[in-house]
C-alpha positions in Angstrom: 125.1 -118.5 71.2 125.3 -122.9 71.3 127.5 -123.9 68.8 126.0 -126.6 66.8 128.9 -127.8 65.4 128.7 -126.7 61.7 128.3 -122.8 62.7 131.1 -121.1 61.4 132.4 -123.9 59.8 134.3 -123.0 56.1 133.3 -124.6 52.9 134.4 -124.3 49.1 132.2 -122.5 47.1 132.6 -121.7 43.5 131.4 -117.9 42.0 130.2 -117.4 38.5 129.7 -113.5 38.3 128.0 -113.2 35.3 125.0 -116.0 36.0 125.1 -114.5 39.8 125.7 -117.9 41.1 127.2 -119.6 44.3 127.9 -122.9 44.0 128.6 -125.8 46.4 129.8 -128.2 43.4 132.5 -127.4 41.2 131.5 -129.6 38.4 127.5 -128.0 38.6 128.1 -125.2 36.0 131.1 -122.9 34.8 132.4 -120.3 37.4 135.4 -117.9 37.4 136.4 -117.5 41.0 136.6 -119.6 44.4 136.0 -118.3 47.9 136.2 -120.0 51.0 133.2 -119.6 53.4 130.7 -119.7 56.1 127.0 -120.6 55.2 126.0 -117.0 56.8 128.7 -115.5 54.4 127.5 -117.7 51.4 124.1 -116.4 51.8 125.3 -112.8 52.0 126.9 -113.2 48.8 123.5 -114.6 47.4 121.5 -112.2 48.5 124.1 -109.1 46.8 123.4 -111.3 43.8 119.3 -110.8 44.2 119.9 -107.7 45.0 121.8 -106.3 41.6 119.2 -108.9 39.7 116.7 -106.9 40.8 118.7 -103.7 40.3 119.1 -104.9 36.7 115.5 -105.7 36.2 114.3 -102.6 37.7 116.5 -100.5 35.8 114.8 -102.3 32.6 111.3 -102.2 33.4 112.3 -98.3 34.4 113.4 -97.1 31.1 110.9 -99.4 29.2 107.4 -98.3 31.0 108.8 -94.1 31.2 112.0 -93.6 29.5 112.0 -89.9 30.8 111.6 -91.3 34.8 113.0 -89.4 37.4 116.1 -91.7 37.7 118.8 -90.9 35.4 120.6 -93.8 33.7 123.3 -92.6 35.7 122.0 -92.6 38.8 120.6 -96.4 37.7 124.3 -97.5 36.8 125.5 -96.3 40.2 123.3 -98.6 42.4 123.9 -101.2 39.8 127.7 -100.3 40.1 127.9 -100.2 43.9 126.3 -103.6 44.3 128.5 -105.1 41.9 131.7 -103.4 44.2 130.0 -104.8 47.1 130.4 -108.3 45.5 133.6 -108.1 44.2 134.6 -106.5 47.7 133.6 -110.2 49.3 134.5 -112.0 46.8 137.8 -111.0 47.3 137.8 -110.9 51.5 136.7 -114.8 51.4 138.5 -115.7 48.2 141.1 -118.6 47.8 144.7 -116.6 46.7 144.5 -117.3 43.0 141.0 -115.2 43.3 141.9 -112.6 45.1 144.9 -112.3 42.5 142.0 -112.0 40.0 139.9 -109.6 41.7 142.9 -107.3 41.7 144.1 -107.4 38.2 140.3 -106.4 37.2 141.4 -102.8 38.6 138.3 -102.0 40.3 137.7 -99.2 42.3 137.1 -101.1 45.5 138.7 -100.6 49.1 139.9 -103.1 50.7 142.0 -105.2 48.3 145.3 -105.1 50.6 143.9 -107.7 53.1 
């Protein structure tokens, strides 16, 4: 693989959780955490964000159209639940210190939060 020069290259990137948001400027909008990454990584954290926006909006349009579905709310929260580990488990792998400090004092149940 030709290195082009900005391929694996590490950026500052600023996370808001809640709005599902990765940020290149710190000023843009209000975020909670800062992770220190690749573009490739950047986008992977993007798309987990998609992915539990869609989750969410699934499990609404589930319970809305057939409220007695074959997926059980809890069965819903779990795929919602897992994705939202997944992001928290990268958040914290390519965070700055003070984040991954964060991360850990939310308590989750997520491996990996020696590194």
């Amino acid at each position: 693989m030709a290195d082009n020069g900005m391929e694996g290259q590490r950026k500052h990137y600023y996370v808001a959780v809640g709005a599902g948001q990765v940020l290149e400027d710190k000023e843009a909008a209000a975020y909670e955490l800062e992770i220190v990454a690749t573009e490739e990584e950047k986008d992977g954290l993007k798309a987990l964000f998609a992915e539990l926006s869609s989750m969410d909006e699934a499990t609404m349009a589930h319970f809305h159209s057939s409220p007695f579905g074959s997926a059980s709310l809890e069965e819903m929260n779990q795929g919602y639940e897992g994705i939202l580990k997944q992001i928290y488990t990268l958040v914290y792998r390519l965070g700055t210190e003070e984040t991954r400090q964060h991360v850990a004092s939310l308590n989750l149940d997520i491996g990996g939060l020696e590194r």
